[in-house]
Every structure is written in C-alpha cells, then in structure tokens.
PANUKE-33132 format. One line per 8 residues: for each residue x, y, z of N, C-alpha, C, O, CB. Coordinates in steps of 0.1 Angstrom, whole numbers, plus 5000, padded with zeros to 4 digits. Glycine has a CB too. Layout:
X,Y,Z,X,Y,Z,X,Y,Z,X,Y,Z,X,Y,Z  ...
***
This chain:
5008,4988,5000,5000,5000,5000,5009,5012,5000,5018,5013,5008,4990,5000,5012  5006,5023,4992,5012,5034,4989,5012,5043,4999,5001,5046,5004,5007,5039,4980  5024,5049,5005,5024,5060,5018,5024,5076,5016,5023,5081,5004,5038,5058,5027  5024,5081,5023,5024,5094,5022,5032,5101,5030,5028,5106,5041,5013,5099,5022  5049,5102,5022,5060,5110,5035,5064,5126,5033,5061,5132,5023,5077,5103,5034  5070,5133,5043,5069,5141,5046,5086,5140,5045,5092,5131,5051,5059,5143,5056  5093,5152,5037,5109,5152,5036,5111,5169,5043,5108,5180,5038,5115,5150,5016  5118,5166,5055,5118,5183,5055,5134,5182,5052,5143,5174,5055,5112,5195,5073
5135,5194,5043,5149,5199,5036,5152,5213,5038,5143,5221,5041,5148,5196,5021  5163,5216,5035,5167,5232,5041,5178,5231,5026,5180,5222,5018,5176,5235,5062  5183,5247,5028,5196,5249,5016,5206,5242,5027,5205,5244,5039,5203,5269,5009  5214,5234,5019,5224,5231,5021,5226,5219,5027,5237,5215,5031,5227,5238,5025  5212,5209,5026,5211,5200,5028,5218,5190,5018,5220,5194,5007,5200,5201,5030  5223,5175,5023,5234,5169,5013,5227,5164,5003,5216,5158,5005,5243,5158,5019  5231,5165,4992,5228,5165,4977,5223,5151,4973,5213,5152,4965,5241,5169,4968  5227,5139,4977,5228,5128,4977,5216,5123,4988,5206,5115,4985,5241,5126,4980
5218,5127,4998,5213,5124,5010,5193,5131,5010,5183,5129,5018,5225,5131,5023  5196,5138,4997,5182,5145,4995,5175,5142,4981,5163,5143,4978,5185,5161,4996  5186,5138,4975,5183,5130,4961,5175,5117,4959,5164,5117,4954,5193,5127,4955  5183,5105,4964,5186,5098,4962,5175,5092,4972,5169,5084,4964,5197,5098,4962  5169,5091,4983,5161,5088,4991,5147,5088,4990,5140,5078,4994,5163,5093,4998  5143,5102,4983,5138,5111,4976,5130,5101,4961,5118,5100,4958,5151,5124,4973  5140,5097,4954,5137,5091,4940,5128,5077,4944,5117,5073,4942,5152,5088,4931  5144,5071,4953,5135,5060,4959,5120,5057,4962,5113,5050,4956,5140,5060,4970
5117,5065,4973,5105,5062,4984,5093,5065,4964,5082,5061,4962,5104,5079,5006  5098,5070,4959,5085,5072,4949,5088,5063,4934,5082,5062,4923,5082,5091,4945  5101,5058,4940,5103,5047,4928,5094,5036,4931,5088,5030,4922,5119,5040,4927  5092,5032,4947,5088,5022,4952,5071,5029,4951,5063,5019,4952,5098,5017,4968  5064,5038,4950,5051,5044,4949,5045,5052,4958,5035,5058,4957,5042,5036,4946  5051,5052,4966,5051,5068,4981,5048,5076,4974,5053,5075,4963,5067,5076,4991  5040,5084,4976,5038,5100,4974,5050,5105,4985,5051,5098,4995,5019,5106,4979  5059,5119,4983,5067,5124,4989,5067,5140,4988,5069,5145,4977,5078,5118,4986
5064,5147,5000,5063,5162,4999,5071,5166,5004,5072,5166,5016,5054,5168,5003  5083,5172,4993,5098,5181,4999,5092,5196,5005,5086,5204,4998,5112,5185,4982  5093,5197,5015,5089,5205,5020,5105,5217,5031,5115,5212,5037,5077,5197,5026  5102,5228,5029,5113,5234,5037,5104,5248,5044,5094,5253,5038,5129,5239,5026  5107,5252,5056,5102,5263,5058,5102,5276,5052,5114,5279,5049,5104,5264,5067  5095,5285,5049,5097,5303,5043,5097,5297,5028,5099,5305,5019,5115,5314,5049  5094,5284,5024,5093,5276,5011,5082,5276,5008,5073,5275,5017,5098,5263,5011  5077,5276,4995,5063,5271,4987,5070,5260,4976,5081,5259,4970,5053,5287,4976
5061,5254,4977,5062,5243,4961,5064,5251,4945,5057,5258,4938,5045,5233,4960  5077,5246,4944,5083,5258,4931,5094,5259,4933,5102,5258,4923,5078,5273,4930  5098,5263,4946,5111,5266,4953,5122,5259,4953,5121,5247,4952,5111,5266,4964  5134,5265,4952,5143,5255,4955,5151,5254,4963,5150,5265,4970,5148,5254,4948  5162,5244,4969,5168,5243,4979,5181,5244,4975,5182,5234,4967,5164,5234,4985  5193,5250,4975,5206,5245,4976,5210,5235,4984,5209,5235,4996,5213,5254,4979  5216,5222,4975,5225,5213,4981,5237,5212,4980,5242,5218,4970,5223,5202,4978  5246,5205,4988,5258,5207,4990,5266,5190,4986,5261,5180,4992,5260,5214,5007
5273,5188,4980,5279,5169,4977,5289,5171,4991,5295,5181,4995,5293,5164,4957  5289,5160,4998,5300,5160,5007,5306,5145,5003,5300,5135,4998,5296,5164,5024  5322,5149,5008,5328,5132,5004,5336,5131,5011,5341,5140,5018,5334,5127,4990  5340,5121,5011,5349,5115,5026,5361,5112,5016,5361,5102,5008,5342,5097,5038  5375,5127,5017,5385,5121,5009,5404,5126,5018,5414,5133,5016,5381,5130,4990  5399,5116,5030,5407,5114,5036,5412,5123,5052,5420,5120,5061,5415,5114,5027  5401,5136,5049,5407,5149,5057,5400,5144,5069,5394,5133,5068,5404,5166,5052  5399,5152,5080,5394,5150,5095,5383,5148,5092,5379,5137,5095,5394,5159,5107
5376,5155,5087,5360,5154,5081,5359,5153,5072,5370,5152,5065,5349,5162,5083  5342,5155,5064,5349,5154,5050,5343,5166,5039,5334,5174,5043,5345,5138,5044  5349,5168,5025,5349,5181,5021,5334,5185,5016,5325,5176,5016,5360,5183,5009  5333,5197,5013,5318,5199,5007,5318,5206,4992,5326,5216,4992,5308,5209,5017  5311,5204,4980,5308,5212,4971,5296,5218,4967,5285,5214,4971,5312,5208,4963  5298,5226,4960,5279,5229,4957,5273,5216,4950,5279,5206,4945,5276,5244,4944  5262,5216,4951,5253,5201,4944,5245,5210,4937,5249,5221,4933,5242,5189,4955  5230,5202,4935,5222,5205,4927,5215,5212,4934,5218,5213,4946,5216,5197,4921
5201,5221,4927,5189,5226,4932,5181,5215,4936,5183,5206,4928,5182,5234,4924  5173,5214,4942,5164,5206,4948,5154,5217,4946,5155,5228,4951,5167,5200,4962  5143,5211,4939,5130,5215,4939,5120,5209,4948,5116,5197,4949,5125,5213,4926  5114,5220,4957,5103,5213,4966,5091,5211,4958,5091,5216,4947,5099,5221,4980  5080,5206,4962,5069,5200,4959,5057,5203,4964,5047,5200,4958,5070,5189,4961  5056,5210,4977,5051,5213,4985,5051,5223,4994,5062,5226,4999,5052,5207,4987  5039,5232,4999,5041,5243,5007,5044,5240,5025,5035,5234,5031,5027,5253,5004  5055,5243,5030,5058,5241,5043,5045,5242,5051,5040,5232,5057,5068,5250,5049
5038,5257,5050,5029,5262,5060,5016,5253,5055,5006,5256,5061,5027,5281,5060  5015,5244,5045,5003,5238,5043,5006,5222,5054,4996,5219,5061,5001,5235,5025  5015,5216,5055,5019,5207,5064,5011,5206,5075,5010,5215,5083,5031,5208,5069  5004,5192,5076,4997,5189,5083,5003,5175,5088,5001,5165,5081,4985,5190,5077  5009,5175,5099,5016,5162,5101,5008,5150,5102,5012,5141,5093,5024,5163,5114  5001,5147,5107,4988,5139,5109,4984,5131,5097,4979,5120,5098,4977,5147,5112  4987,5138,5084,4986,5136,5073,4996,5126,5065,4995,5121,5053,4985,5149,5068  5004,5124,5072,5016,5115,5067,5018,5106,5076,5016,5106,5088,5030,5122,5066
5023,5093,5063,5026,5084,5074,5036,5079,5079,5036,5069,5086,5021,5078,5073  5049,5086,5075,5068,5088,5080,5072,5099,5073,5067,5107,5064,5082,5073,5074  5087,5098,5080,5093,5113,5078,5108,5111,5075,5112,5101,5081,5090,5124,5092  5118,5116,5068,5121,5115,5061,5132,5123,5065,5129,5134,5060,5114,5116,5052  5141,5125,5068,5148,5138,5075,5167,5136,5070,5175,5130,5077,5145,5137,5096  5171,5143,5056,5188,5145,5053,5191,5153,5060,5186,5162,5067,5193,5150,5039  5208,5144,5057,5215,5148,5066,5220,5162,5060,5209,5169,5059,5224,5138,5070  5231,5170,5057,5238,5182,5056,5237,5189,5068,5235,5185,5079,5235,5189,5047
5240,5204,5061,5240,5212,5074,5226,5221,5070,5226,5234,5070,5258,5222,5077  5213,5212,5065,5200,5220,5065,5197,5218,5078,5189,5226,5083,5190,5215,5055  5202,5207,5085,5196,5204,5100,5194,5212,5109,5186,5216,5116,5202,5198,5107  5209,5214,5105,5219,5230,5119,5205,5242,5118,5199,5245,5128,5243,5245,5106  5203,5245,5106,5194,5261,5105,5177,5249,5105,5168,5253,5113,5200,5275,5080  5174,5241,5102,5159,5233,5102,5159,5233,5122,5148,5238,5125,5160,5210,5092  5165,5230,5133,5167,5227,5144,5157,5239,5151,5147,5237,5157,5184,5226,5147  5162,5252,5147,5161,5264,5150,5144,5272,5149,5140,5283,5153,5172,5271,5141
5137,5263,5143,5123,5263,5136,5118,5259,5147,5125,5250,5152,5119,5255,5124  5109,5261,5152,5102,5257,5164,5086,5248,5153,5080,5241,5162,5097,5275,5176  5082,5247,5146,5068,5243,5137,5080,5229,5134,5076,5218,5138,5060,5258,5119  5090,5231,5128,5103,5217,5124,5100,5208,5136,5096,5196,5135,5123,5222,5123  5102,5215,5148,5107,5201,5159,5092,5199,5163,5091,5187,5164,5121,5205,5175  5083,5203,5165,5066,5202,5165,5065,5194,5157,5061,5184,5163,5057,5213,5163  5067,5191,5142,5066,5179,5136,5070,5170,5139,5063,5160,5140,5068,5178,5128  5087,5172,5141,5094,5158,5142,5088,5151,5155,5084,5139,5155,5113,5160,5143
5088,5156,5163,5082,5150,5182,5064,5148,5175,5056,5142,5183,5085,5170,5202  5059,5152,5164,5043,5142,5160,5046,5129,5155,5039,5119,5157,5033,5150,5145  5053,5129,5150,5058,5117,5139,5065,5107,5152,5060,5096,5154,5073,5124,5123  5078,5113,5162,5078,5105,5173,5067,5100,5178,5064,5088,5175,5081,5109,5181  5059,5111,5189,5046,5107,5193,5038,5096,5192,5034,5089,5201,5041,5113,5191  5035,5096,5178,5027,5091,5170,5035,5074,5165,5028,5065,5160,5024,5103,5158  5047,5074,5167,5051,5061,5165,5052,5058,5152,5052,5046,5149,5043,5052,5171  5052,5071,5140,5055,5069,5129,5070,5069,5123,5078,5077,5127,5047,5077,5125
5074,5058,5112,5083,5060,5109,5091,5069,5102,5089,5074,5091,5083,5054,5106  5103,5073,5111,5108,5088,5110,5127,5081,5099,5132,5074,5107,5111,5098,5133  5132,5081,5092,5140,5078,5086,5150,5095,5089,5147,5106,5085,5134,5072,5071  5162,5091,5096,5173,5107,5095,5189,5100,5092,5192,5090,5098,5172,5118,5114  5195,5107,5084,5209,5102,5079,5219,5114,5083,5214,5125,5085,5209,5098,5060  5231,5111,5082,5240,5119,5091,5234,5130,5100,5227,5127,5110,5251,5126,5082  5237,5142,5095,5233,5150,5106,5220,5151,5109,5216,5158,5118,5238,5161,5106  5215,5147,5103,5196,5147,5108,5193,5145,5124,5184,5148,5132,5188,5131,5101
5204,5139,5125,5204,5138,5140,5204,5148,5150,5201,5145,5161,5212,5133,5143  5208,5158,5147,5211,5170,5151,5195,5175,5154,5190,5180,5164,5221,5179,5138  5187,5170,5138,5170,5182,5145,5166,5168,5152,5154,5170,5151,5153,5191,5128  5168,5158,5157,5158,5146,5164,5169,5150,5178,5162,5152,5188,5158,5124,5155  5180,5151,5180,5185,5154,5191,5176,5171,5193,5174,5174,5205,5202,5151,5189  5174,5178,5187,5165,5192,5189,5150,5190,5196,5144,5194,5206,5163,5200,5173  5147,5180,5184,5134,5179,5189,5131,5168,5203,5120,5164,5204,5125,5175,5176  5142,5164,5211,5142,5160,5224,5137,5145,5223,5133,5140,5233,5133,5169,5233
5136,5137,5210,5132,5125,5207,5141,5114,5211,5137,5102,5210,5129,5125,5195  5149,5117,5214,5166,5110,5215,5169,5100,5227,5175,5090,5226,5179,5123,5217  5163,5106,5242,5163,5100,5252,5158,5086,5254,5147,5081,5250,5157,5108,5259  5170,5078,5262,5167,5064,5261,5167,5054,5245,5163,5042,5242,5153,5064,5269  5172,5062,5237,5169,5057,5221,5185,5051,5215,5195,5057,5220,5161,5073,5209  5187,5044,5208,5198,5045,5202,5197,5049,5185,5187,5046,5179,5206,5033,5204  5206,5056,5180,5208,5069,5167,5224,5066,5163,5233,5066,5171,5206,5090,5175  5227,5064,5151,5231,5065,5148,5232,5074,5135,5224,5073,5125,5231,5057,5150
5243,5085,5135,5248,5097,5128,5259,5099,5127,5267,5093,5134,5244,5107,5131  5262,5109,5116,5279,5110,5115,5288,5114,5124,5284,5122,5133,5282,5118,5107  5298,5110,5125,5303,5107,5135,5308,5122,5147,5312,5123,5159,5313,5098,5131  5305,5128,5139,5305,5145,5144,5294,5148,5151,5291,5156,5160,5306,5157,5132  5289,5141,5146,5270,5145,5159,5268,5136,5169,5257,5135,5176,5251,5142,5150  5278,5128,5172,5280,5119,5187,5275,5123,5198,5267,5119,5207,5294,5118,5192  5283,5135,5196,5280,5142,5208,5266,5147,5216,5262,5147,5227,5287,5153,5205  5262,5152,5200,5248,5157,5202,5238,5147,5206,5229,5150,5213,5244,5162,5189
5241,5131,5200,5230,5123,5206,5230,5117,5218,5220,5114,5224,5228,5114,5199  5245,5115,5222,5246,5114,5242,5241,5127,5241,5231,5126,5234,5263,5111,5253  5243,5140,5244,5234,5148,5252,5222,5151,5253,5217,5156,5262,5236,5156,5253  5218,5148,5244,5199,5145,5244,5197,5134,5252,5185,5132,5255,5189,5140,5228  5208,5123,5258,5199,5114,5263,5199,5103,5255,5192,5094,5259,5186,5119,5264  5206,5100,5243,5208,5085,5233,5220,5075,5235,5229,5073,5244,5210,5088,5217  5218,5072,5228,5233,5060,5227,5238,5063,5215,5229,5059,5207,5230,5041,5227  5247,5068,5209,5251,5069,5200,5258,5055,5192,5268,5050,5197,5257,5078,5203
5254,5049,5181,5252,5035,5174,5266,5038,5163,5266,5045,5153,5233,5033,5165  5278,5030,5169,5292,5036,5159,5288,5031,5152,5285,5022,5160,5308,5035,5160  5282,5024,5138,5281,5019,5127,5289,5019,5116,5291,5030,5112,5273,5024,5125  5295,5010,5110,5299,5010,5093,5293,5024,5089,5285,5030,5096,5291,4997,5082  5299,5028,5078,5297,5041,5071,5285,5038,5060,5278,5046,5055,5311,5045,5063  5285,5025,5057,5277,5016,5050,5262,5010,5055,5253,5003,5049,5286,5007,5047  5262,5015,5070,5253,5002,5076,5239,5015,5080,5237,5027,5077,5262,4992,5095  5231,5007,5086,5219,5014,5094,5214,5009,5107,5214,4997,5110,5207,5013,5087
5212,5015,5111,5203,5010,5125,5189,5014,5127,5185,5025,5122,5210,5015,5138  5180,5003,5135,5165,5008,5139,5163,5006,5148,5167,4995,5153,5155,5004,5134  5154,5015,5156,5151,5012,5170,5136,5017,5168,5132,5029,5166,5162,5021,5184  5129,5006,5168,5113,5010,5169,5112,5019,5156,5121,5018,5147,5109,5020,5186  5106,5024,5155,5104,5033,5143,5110,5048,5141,5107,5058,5134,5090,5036,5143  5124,5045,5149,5139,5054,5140,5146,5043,5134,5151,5034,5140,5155,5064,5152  5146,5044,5122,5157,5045,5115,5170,5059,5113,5168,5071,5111,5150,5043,5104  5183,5052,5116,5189,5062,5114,5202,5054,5108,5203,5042,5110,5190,5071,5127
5215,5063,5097,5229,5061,5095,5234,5072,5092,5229,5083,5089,5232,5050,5087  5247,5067,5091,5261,5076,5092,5257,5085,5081,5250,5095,5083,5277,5069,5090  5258,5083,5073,5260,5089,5057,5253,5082,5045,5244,5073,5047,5277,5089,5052  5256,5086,5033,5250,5083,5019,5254,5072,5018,5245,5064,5017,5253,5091,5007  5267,5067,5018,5270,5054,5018,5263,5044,5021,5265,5033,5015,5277,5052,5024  5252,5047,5032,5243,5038,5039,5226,5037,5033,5215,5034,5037,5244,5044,5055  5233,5042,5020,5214,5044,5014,5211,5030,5011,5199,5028,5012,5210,5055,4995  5219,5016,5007,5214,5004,5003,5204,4999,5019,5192,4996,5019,5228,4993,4997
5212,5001,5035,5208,4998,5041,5198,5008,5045,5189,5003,5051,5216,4993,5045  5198,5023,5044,5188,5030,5052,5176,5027,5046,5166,5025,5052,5190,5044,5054  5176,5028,5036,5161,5027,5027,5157,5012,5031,5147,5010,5038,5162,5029,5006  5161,5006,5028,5161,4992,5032,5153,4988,5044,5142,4982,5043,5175,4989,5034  5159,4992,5057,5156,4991,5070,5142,5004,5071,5134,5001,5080,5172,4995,5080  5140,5013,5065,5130,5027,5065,5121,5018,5054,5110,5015,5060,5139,5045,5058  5121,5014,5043,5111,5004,5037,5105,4993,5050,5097,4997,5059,5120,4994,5024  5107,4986,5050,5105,4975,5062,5096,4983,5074,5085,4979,5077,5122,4970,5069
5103,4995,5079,5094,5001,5093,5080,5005,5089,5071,5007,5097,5101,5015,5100  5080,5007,5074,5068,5017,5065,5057,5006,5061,5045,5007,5057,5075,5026,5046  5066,4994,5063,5055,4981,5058,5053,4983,5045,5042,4986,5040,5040,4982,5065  5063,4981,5038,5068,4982,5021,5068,4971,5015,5076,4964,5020,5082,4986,5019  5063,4967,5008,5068,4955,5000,5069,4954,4990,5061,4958,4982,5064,4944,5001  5085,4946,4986,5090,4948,4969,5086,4937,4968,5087,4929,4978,5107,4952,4963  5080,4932,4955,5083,4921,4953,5084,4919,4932,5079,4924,4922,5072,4912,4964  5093,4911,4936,5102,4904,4923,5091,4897,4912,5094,4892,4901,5114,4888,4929
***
C-alpha cells in the first residue's frame, strides 16, 4: 500500500542524502512532499555533495537545486505516514524552527516511521526525541546524541540501525541499508 512522506529539507542540505532517498521512496510508489520552511512548492533548495576524501571530516561542494513539491505552512503532520529527514548542514538552520521540531516530536509521538541520515540527527536530538533511544549519525554528531539522552550507534559508514520506528545512519554510503531498514518500518513490500 502506497504511503504518504513528509521530507523536510533546508539549503544546504546533502545532495545525495536529499536525492537519492527522495527518488527512491516514489520509485517504490510513496507520494513524497519536499517541503522546507519560508518555502512554497516551486522553490528551490541549495544542496551541498560532501565526500569522505581522507581529511578529519569530510569536504563539501555545491550540488544541485532541489525543487520542493510542496508548501511548508500547508503541512499537516497527521497527514503523513513517515518522515524523512537528510542529513547536511540543513539540520543546523531546520533545528532552530520551532513548527520543524513540532513535527518531528508528531511523527515520534505518534510512532510513525521517521528515517534521518548523518546529521539529521542534530534536528531529532533538537526535537528531544533521542532520550533512552539509540541513533546513529555522523560521527561529528556523537556528541549531540549522548546529550539528548541516546546511545550513539558507531556503525559502518555503509550500515543502518533501527530502534522502533527510527531509522537512522552515518552517511549516503548507507542508502542500500537505510532505505532498506526505512522500507521494512513503512510496511513496504517489493516484490520480484
């Protein structure tokens, strides 16, 4: 049965991590509403490529536009049935939204499946969802998920983790397993 998710995205959200997830969930027949705040459907988002090429962290370039689909202020959480949350640094400035973490803590609440990749963790550690949970994110947002109160999940760069209806992983690397493990919580089925 076909779902109905909810992607919140910001500029500068990772390119990959906003793409690629994105194509998915409506390859498989999801309806998906990119949505960003002070955004209408039309809009676009700046993304950023980030790659892991050896340095302490890893570098960033400009990506593509991301076109949303959808008007933020029309969002009706209730209305969806998971959420969808890339990683970049759209988090850092999405965190700061008070209507953002009111969603994310409905979709908790509510025991709906919430899918977040690297720093996504950053707005689920905001929105106070984190306590007693384990999360797994890049490895720079460690921090952030012990102090909300999580376990931070060291994972492969490749892997995912679920706890009840978070799905969370490190990076893009981890799209065979995040979608994967975020299909499965959504009650998805491919079949051959």
């Amino acid at each position: 049965m076909a779902k109905k998710l909810l992607m919140l995205v910001g500029d500068y959200a990772e390119d990959y991590e906003t793409m690629v997830p994105y194509q998915v969930l409506l390859t498989v027949g999801h309806t998906v509403h990119a949505v960003c705040p002070e955004r209408k459907a039309g809009d676009s988002v700046a993304t950023a490529i980030h790659d892991f090429e050896g340095d302490q962290t890893y570098s960033e370039k400009p990506g593509h536009r991301f076109t949303l689909n959808y008007d933020f202020d029309k969002v009706n959480p209730a209305d969806y049935d998971g959420l969808v949350i890339p990683g970049g640094r759209a988090p850092e400035y999405l965190r700061m939204n008070e209507r953002v973490l009111e969603i994310v803590r409905h979709f908790d609440q509510a025991s709906k499946p919430i899918a977040a990749v690297c720093h996504g963790a950053q707005l689920l550690a905001a929105a106070g969802i984190l306590k007693g949970r384990t999360c797994s994110a890049y490895p720079a947002c460690a921090a952030e998920v012990k102090l909300a109160g999580g376990t931070y999940a060291d994972i492969a760069i490749d892997a995912a983790h679920t706890d009840g209806n978070l799905v969370t992983a490190p990076a893009w690397p981890a799209h065979p397993a995040w979608m994967a493990q975020f299909l499965k919580v959504l009650g998805t089925r491919i079949e051959a």
